[in-house]
C-alpha positions as a Markdown table, in Angstrom:
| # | Residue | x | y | z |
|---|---|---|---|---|
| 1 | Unk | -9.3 | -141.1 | 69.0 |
| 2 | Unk | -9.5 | -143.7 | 66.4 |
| 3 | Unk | -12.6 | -144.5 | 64.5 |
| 4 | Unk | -13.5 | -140.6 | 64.6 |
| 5 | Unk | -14.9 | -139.3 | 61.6 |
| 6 | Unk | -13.8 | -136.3 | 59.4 |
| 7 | Unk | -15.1 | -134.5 | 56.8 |
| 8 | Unk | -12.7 | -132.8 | 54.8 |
| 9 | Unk | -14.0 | -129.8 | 52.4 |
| 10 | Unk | -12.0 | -128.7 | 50.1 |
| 11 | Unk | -11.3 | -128.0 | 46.1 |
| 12 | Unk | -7.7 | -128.2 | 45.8 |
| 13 | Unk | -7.1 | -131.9 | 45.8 |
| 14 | Unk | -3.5 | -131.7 | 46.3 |
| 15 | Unk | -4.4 | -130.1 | 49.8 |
| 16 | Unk | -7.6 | -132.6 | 50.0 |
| 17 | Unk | -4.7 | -135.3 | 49.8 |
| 18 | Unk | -2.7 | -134.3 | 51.7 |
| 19 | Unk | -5.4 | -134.2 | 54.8 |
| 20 | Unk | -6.6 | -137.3 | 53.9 |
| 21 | Unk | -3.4 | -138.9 | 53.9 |
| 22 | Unk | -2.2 | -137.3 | 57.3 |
| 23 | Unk | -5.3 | -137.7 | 59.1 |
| 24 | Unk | -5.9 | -141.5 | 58.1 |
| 25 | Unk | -2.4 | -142.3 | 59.3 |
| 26 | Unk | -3.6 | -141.3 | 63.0 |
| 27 | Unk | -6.2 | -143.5 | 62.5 |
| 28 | Unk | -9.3 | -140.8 | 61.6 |
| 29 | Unk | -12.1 | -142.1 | 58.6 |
| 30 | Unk | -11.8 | -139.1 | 56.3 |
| 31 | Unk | -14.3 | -138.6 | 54.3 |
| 32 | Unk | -13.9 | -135.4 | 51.1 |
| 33 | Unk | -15.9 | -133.4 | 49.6 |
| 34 | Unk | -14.8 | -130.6 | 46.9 |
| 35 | Unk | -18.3 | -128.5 | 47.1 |
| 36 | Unk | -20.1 | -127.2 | 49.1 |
| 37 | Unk | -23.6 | -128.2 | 48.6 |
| 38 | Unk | -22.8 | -131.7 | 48.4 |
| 39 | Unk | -20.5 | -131.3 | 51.6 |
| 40 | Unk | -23.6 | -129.5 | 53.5 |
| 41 | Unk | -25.7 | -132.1 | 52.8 |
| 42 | Unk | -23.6 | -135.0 | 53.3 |
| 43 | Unk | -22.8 | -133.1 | 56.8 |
| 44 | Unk | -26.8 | -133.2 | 57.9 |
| 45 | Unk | -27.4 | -136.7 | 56.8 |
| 46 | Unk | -25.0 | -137.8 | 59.0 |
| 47 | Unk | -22.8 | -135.2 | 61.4 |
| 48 | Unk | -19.4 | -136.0 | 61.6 |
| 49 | Unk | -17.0 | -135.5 | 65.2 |
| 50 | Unk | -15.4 | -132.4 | 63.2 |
| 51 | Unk | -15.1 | -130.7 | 59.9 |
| 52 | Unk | -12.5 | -129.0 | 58.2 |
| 53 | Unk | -14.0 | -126.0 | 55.8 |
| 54 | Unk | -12.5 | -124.2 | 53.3 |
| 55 | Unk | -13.7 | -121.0 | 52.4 |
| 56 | Unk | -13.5 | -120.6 | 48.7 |
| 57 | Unk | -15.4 | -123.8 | 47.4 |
| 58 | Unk | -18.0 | -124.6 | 44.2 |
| 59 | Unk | -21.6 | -125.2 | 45.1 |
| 60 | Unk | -21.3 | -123.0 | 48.0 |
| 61 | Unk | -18.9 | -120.8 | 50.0 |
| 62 | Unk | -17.4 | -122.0 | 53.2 |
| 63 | Unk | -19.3 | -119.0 | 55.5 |
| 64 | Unk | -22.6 | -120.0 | 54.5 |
| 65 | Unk | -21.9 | -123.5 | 54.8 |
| 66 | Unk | -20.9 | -122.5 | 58.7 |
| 67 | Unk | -24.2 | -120.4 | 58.6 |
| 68 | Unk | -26.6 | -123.5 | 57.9 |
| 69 | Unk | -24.5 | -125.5 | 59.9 |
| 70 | Unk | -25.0 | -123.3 | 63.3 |
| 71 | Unk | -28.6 | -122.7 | 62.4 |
| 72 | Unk | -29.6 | -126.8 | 63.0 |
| 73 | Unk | -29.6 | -128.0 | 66.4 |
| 74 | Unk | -28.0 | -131.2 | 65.4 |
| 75 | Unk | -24.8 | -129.0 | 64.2 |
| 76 | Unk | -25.3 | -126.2 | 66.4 |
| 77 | Unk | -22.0 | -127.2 | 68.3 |
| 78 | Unk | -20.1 | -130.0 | 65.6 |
| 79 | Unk | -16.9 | -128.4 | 65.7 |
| 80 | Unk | -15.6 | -126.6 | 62.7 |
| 81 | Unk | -11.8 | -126.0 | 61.7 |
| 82 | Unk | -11.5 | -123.2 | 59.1 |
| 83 | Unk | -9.1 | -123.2 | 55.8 |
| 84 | Unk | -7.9 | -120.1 | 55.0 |
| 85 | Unk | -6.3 | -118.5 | 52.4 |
| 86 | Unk | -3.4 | -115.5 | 53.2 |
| 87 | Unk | -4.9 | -112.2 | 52.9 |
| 88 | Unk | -8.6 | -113.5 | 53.9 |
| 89 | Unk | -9.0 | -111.6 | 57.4 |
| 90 | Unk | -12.0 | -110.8 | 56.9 |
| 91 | Unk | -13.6 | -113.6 | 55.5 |
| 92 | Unk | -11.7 | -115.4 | 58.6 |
| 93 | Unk | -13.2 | -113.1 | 61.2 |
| 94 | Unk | -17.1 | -113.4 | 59.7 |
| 95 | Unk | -16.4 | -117.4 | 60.1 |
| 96 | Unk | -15.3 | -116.7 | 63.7 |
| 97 | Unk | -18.4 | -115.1 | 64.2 |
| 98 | Unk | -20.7 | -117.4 | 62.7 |
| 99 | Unk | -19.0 | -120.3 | 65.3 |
| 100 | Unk | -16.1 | -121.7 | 64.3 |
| 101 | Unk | -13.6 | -122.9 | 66.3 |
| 102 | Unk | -10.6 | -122.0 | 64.6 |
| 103 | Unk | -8.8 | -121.3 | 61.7 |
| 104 | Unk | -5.8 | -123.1 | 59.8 |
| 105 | Unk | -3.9 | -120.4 | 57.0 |
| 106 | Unk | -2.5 | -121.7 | 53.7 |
| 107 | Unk | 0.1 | -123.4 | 53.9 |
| 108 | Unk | 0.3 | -125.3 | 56.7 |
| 109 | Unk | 2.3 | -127.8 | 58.6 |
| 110 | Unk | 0.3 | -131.2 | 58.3 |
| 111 | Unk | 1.3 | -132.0 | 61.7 |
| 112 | Unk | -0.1 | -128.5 | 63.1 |
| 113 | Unk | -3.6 | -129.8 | 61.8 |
| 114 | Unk | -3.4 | -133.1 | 63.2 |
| 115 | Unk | -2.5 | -131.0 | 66.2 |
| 116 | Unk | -5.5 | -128.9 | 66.1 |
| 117 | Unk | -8.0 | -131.6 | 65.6 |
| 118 | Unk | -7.1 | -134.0 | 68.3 |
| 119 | Unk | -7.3 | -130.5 | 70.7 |
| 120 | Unk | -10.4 | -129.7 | 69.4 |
| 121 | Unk | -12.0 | -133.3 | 69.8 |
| 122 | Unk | -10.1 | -133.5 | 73.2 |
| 123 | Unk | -12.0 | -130.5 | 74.4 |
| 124 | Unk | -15.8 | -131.7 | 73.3 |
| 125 | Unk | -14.9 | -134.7 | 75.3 |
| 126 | Unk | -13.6 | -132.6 | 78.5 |
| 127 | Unk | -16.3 | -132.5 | 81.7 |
| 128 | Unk | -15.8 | -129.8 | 83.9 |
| 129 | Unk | -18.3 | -130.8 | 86.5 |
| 130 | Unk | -19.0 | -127.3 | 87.5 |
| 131 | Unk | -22.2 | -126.7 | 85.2 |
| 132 | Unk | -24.5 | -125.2 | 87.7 |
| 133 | Unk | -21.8 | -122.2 | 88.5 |
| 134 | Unk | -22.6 | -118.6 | 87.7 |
| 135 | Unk | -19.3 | -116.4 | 87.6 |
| 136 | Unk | -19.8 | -112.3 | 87.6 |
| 137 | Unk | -17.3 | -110.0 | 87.5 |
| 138 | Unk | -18.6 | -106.4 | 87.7 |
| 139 | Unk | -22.2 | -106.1 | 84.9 |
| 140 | Unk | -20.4 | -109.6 | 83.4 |
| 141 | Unk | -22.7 | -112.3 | 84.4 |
| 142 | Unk | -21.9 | -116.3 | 82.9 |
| 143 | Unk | -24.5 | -118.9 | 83.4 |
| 144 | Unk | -22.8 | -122.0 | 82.9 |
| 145 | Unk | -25.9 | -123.9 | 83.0 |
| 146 | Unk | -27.4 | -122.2 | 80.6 |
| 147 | Unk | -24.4 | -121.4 | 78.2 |
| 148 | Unk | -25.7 | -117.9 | 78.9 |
| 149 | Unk | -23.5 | -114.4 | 78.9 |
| 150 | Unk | -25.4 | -111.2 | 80.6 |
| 151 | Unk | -23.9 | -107.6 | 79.9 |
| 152 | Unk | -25.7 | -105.4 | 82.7 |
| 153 | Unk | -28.9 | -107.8 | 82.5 |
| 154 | Unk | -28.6 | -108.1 | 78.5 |
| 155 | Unk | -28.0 | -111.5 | 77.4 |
| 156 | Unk | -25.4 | -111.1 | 74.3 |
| 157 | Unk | -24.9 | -114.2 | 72.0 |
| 158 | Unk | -21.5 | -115.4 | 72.1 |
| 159 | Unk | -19.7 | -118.7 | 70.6 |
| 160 | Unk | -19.0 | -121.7 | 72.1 |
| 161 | Unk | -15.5 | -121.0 | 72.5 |
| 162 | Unk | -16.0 | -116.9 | 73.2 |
| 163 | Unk | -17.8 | -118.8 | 76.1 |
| 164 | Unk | -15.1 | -121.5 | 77.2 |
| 165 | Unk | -12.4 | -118.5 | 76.7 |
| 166 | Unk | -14.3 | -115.8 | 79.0 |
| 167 | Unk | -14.9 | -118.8 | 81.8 |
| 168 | Unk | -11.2 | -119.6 | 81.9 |
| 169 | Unk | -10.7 | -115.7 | 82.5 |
| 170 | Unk | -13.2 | -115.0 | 84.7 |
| 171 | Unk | -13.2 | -118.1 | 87.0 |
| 172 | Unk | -9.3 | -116.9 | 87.0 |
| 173 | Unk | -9.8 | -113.2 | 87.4 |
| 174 | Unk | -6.9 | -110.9 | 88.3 |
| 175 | Unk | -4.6 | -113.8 | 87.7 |
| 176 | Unk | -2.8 | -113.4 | 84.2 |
| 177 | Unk | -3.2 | -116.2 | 81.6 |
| 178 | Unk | -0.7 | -117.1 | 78.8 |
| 179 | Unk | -1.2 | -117.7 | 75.8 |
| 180 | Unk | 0.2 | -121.3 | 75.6 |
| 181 | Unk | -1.9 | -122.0 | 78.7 |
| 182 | Unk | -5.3 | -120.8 | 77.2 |
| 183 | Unk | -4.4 | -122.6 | 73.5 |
| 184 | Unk | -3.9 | -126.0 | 76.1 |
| 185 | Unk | -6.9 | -125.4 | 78.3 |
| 186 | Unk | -9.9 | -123.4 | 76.2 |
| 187 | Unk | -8.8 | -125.1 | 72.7 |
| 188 | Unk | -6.9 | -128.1 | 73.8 |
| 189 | Unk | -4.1 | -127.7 | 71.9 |
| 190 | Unk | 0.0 | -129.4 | 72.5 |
| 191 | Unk | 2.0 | -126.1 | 73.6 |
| 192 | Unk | 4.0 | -127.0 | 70.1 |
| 193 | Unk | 0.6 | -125.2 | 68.3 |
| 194 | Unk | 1.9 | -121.8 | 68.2 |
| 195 | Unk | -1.5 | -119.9 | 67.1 |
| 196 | Unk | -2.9 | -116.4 | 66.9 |
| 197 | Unk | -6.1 | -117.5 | 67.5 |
| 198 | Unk | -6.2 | -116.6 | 71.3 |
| 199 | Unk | -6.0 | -113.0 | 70.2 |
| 200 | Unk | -8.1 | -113.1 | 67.3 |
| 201 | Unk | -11.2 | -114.4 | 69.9 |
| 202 | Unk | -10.6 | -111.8 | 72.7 |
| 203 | Unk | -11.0 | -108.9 | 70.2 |
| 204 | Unk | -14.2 | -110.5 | 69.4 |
| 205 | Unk | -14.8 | -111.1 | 72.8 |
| 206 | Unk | -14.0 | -107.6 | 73.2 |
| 207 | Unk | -15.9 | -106.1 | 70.7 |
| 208 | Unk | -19.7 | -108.4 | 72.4 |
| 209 | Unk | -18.8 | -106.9 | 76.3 |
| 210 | Unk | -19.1 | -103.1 | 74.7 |
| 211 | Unk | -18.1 | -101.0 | 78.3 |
| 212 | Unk | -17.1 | -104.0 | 79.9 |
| 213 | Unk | -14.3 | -105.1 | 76.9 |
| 214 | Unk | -11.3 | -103.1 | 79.0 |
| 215 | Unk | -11.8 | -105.9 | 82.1 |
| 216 | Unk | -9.8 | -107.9 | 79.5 |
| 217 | Unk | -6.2 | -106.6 | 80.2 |
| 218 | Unk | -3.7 | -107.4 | 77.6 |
| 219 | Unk | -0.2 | -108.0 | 79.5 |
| 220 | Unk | 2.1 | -107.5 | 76.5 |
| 221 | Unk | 4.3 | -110.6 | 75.6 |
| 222 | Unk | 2.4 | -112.8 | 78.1 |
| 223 | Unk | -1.4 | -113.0 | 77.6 |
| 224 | Unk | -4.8 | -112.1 | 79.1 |
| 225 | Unk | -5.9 | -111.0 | 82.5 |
| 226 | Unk | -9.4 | -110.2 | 83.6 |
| 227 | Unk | -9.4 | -107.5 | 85.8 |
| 228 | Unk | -12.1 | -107.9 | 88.8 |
């Protein structure tokens, strides 16, 4: 993964060294910003292979920078790698909504971020070679094609990785998934990552299928299952 490009956002510059420091030593060109509005544009001009987005910045906040990012079809799918602060739930959740991939909380293990990128640039490179497949699974209807979820014949707008995490369950359906193996197959990650995002995406996930969320089992201390 050498030569990929980072952008870095963030105002603390202790943390912004410490990023740029650990990333460079795998080889990444880091590039930092400390605001916002300099970051959003520098972003557009030319996209980077992933950025890592505080939420609390100068210029302009983190969630609208992922707003304006998702809105342009030449970011619509650059993935994105929250910072977070602890007790920022829900400004975590909102960014989750708006399309980021994941979320990193303050402090953190530089190696668990060097972790998370390589996943996350590991999975935009993955080919599945199955794009013309529709899965269903009672009124659940995926259009792989199209990147396209239907709840009885209403398409619902879901995230790229509320899409990649409902294909792994449904194309495994009444087959339980851990947590380690959807972290390693939807997001990419080592099993070393140990990361509550899996459960933060399927109450989301949850929350879009309305009547259909209870399909999603949760076997406790295990994972995920999709019931058929």
């Amino acid at each position: 993964m050498s030569n990929e490009r980072l952008v870095v956002v963030e105002d603390e510059s202790d943390i912004a060294e410490v990023l740029h420091y650990n990333l460079t030593k795998e080889g990444f060109d880091v590039e930092v910003h400390s605001r916002g509005d300099a970051a959003l544009e520098a972003i557009r001009a030319n996209p980077p292979s992933l950025v890592l987005l505080d939420l609390m910045l100068p210029g302009m906040d983190g969630l609208e920078i992922m707003r304006m990012l998702r809105r342009e079809s030449a970011t619509s799918t650059l993935p994105v790698i929250m910072i977070t602060a602890k007790g920022e739930d829900v400004d975590r959740i909102v960014g989750l909504e708006l399309g980021a991939d994941d979320y990193i909380t303050k402090p953190f293990s530089p190696r668990e971020v060097v972790l998370r990128v390589k996943g996350l640039l590991r999975r935009r490179e993955t080919k599945t070679g199955e794009d013309d497949e529709i899965l269903e699974t009672g009124a659940i209807r995926l259009d792989i094609a199209g990147h396209r979820l239907e709840i009885a014949g209403v398409e619902t707008p879901v995230t790229a990785t509320e899409f990649r995490l409902l294909r792994e369950l449904m194309a495994n359906a009444g087959r339980v998934q851990t947590r380690d193996r959807l972290l390693t197959v939807v997001w990419g990650y080592a099993q070393e990552v140990d990361s509550r995002t899996v459960d933060t995406h399927v109450r989301r996930l949850r929350k879009k299928l309305g009547d259909e969320a209870g399909r999603i089992e949760t076997v406790v201390g295990v994972g995920y299952r999709l019931g058929k």
